[in-house]
ROVEX-983389 format. One line per field, with one value per residue: residue number from 1; residue in three letters; x, y, z of N, C-alpha, C, O in turn. Coordinates in nm, 2 decimals. Example, Ala and Ser with C-alpha at 12.3 -4.5 7.8 and 13.67 -1.06 7.14 Angstrom:
! residues 2
num: [1|2] $
residu: [ALA|SER] $
n.px: [1.32|1.28] $
n.py: [-0.57|-0.22] $
n.pz: [0.78|0.71] $
ca.px: [1.23|1.37] $
ca.py: [-0.45|-0.11] $
ca.pz: [0.78|0.71] $
c.px: [1.32|1.29] $
c.py: [-0.33|0.00] $
c.pz: [0.78|0.79] $
o.px: [1.42|1.34] $
o.py: [-0.33|0.11] $
o.pz: [0.85|0.80] $
This chain:
! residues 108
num: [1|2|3|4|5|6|7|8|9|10|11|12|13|14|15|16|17|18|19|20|21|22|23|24|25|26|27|28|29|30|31|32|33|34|35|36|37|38|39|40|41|42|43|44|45|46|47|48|49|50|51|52|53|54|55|56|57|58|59|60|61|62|63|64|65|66|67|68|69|70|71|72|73|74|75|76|77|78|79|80|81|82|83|84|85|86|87|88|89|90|91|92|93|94|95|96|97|98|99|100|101|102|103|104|105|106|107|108] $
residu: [UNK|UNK|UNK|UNK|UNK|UNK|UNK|UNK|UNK|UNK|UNK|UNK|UNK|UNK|UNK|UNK|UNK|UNK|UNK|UNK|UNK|UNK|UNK|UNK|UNK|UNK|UNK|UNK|UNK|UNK|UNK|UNK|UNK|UNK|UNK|UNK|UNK|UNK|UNK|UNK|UNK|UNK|UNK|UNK|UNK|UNK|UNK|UNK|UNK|UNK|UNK|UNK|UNK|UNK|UNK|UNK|UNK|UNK|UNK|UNK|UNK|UNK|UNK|UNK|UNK|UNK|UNK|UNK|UNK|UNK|UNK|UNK|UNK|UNK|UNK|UNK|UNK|UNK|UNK|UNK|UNK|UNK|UNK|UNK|UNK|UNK|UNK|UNK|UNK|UNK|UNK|UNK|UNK|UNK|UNK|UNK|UNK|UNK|UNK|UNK|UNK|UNK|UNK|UNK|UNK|UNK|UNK|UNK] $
n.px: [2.13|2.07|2.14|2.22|2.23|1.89|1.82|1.61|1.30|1.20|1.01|0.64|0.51|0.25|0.08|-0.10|-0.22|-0.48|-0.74|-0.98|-1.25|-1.49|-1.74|-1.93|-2.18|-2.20|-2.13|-1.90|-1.65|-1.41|-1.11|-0.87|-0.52|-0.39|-0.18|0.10|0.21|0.48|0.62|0.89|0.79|0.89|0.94|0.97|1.11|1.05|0.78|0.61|0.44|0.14|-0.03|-0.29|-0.37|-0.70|-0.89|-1.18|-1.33|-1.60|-1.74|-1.55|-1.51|-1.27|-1.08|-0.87|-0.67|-0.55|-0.28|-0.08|0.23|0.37|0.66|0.64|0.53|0.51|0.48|0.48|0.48|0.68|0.94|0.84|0.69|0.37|0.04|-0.11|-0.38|-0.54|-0.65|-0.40|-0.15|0.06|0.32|0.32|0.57|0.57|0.32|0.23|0.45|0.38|0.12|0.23|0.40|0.17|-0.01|0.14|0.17|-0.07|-0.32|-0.45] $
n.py: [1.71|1.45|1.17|1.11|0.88|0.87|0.92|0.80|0.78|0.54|0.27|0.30|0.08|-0.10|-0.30|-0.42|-0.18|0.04|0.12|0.37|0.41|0.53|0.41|0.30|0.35|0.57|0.52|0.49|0.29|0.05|-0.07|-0.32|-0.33|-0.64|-0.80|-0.70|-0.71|-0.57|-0.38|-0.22|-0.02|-0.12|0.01|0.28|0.37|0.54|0.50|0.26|-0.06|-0.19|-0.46|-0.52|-0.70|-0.71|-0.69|-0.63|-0.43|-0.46|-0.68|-0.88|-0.95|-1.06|-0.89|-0.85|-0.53|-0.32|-0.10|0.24|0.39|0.68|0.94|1.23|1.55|1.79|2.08|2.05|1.77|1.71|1.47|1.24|0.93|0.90|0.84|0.69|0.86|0.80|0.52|0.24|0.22|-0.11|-0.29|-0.55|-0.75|-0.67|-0.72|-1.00|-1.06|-0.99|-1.11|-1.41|-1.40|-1.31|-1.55|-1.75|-1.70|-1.75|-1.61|-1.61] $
n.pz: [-0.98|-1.11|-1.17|-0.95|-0.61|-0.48|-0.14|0.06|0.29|0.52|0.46|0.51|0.80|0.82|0.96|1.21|1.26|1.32|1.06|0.85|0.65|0.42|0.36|0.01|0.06|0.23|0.48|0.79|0.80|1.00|1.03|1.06|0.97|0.90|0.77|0.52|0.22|0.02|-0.20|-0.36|-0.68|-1.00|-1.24|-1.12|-0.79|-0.67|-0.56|-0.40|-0.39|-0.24|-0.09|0.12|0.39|0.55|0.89|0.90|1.15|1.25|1.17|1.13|0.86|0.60|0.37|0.03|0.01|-0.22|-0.23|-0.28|-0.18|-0.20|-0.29|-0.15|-0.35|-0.23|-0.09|0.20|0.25|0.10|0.05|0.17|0.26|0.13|0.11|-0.18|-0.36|-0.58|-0.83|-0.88|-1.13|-1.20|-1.36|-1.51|-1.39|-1.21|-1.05|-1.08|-0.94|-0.70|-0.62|-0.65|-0.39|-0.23|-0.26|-0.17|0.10|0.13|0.13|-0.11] $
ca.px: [2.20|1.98|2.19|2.24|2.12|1.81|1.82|1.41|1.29|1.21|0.91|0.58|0.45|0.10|0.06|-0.16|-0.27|-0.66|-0.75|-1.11|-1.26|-1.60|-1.79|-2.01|-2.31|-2.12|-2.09|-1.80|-1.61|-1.29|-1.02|-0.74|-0.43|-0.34|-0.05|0.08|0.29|0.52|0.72|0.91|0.79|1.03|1.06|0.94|1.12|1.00|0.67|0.55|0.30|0.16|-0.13|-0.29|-0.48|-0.72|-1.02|-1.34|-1.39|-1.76|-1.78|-1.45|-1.45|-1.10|-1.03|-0.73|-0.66|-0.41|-0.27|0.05|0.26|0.46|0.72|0.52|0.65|0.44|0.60|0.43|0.46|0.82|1.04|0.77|0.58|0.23|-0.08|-0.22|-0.54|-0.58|-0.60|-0.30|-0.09|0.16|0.45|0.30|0.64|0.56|0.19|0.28|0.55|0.27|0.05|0.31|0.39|0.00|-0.02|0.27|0.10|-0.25|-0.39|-0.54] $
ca.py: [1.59|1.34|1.04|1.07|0.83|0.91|0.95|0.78|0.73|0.38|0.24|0.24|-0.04|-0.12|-0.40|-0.42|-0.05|0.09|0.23|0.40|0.44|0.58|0.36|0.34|0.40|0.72|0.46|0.47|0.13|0.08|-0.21|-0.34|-0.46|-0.80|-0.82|-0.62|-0.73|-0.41|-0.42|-0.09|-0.05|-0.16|0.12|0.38|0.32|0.64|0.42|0.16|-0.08|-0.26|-0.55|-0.55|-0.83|-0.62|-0.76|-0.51|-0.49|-0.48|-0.81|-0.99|-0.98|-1.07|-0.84|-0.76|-0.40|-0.26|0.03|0.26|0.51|0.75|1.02|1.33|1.66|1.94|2.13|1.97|1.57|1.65|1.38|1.14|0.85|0.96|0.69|0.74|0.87|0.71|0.38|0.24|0.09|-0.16|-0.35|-0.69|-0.79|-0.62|-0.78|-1.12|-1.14|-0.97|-1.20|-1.50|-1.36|-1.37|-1.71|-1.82|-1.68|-1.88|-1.50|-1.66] $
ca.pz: [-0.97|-1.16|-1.14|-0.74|-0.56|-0.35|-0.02|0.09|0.44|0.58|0.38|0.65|0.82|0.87|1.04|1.33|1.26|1.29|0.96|0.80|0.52|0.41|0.22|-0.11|0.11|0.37|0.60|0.83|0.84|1.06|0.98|1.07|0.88|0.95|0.70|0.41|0.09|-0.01|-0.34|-0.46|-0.85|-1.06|-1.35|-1.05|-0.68|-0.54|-0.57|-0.32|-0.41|-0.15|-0.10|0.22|0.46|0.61|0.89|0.95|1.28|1.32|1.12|1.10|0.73|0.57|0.25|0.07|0.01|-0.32|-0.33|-0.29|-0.14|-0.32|-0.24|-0.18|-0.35|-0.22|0.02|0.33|0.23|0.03|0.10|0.29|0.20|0.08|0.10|-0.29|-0.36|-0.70|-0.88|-0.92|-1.25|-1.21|-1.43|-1.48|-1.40|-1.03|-0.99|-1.11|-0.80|-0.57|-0.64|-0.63|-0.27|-0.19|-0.27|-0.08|0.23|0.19|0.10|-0.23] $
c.px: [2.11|2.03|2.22|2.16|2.00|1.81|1.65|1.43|1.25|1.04|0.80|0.56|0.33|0.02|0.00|-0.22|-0.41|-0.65|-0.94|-1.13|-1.47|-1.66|-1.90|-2.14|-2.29|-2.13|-1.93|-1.74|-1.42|-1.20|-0.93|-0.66|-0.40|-0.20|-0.01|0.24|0.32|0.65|0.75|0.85|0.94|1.06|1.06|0.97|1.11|0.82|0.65|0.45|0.27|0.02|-0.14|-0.40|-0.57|-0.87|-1.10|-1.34|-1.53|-1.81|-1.71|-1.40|-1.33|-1.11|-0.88|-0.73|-0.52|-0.46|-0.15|0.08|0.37|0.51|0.67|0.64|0.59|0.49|0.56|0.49|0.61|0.92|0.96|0.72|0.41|0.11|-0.11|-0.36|-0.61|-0.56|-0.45|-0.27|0.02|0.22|0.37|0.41|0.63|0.41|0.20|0.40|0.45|0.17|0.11|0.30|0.26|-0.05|0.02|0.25|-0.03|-0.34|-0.51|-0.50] $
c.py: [1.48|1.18|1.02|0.97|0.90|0.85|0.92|0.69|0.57|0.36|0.22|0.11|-0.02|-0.18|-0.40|-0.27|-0.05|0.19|0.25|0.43|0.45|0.48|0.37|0.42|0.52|0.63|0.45|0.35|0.14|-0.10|-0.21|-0.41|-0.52|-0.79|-0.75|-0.73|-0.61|-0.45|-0.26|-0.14|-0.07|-0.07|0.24|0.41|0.43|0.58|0.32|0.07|-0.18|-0.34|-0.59|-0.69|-0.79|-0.71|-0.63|-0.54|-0.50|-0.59|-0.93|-1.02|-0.97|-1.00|-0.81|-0.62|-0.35|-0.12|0.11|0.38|0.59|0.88|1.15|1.45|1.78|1.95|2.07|1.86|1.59|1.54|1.24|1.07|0.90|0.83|0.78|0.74|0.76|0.61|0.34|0.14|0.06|-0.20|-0.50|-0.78|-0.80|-0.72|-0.91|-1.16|-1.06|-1.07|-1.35|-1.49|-1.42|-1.49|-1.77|-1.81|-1.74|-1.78|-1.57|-1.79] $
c.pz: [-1.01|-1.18|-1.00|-0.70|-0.48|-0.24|0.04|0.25|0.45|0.49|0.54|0.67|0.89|0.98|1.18|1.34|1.23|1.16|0.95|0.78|0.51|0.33|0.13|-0.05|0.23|0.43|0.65|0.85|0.93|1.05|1.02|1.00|0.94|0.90|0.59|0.31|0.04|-0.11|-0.40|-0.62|-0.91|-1.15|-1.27|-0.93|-0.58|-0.53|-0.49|-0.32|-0.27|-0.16|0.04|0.29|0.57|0.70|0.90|1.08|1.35|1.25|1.10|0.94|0.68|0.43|0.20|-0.03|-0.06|-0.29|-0.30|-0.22|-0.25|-0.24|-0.25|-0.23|-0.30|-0.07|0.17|0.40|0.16|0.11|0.16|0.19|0.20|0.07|-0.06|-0.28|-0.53|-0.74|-0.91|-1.07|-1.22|-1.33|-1.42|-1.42|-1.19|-0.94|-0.99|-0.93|-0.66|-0.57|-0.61|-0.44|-0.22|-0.18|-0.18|0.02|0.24|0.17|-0.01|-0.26] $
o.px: [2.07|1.95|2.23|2.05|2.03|1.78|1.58|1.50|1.28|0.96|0.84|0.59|0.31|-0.06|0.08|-0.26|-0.46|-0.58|-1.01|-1.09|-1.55|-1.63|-1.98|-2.20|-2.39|-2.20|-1.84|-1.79|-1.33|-1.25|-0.89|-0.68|-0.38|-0.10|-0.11|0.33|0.23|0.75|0.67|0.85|1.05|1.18|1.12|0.88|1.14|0.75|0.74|0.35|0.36|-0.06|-0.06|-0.48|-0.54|-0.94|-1.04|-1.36|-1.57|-1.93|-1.75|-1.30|-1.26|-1.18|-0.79|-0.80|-0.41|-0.56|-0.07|-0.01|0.42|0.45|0.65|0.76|0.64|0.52|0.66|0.52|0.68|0.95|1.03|0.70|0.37|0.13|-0.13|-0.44|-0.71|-0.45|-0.39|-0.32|0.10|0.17|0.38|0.37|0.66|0.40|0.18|0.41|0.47|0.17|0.03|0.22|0.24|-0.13|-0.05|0.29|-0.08|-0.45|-0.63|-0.55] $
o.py: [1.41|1.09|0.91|0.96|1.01|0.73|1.02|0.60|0.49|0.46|0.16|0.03|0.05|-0.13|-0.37|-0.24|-0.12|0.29|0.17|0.54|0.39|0.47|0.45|0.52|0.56|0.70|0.40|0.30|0.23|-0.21|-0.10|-0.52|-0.49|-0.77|-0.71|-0.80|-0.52|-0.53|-0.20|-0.26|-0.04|-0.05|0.33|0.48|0.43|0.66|0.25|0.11|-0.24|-0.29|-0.66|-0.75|-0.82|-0.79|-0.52|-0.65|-0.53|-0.61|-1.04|-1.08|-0.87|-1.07|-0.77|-0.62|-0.33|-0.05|0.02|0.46|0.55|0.93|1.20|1.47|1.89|1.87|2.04|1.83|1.48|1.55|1.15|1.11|0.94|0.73|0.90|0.66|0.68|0.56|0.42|0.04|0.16|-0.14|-0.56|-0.89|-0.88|-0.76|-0.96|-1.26|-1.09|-1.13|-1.42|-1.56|-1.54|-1.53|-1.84|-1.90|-1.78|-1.81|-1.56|-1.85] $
o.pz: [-0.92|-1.20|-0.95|-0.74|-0.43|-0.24|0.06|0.29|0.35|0.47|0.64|0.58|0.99|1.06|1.27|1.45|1.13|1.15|1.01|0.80|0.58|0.21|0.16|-0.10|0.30|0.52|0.57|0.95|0.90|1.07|1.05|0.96|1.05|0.98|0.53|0.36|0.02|-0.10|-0.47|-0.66|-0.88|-1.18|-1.33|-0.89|-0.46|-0.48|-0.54|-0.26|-0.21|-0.24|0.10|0.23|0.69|0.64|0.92|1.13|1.46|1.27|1.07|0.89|0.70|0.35|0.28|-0.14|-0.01|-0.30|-0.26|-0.20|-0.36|-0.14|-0.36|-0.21|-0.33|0.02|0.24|0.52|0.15|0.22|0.20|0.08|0.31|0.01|-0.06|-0.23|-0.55|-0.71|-0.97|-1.11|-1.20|-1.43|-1.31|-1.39|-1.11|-0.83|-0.88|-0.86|-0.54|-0.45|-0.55|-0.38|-0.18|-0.10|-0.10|0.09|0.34|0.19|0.01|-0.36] $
């Protein structure tokens, strides 16, 4: 059935969640999102891109944080949203109104 619609779970939310990430130097860093920006892709809507507002908690630092979920297919993750491991590419058409957004919030 390739014209069916699909059938996709509720997109996550981040917001106020502990996350952590190894960094350049193996150091363990632990953050919290503050706020996220979430835009299905536009030629791809099993795609999620999202732009987050993240602080550090051992310094307060404010960063923001791209990157995306996607509908997993391997038998485990099928059907779920998936955090990506890799860079992502957008639709200038998609970054341009991420970035608009971001603005609009006092982000940048």
């Amino acid at each position: 059935m390739k014209n069916a619609k699909l059938k996709m779970p509720p997109l996550p939310i981040n917001i106020g969640k502990e996350r952590k990430l190894t960094d350049i130097d193996g150091k363990k860093q632990h953050f919290i999102v503050r706020d996220e920006i979430v835009r299905l892709q536009s030629a791809y809507p099993r795609k999620a891109i999202y732009l987050q507002r993240i602080e550090f908690k051992n310094d307060g630092r404010i960063q923001l944080r791209l990157g995306y979920y996607m509908i997993g297919t391997k038998p485990r993750m099928a059907g779920k949203w998936v955090w990506g491991q890799y860079a992502t590419m957008i639709p200038a058409e998609d970054f341009r109104a991420i970035i608009r957004e971001a603005s609009d919030k006092g982000w940048i």
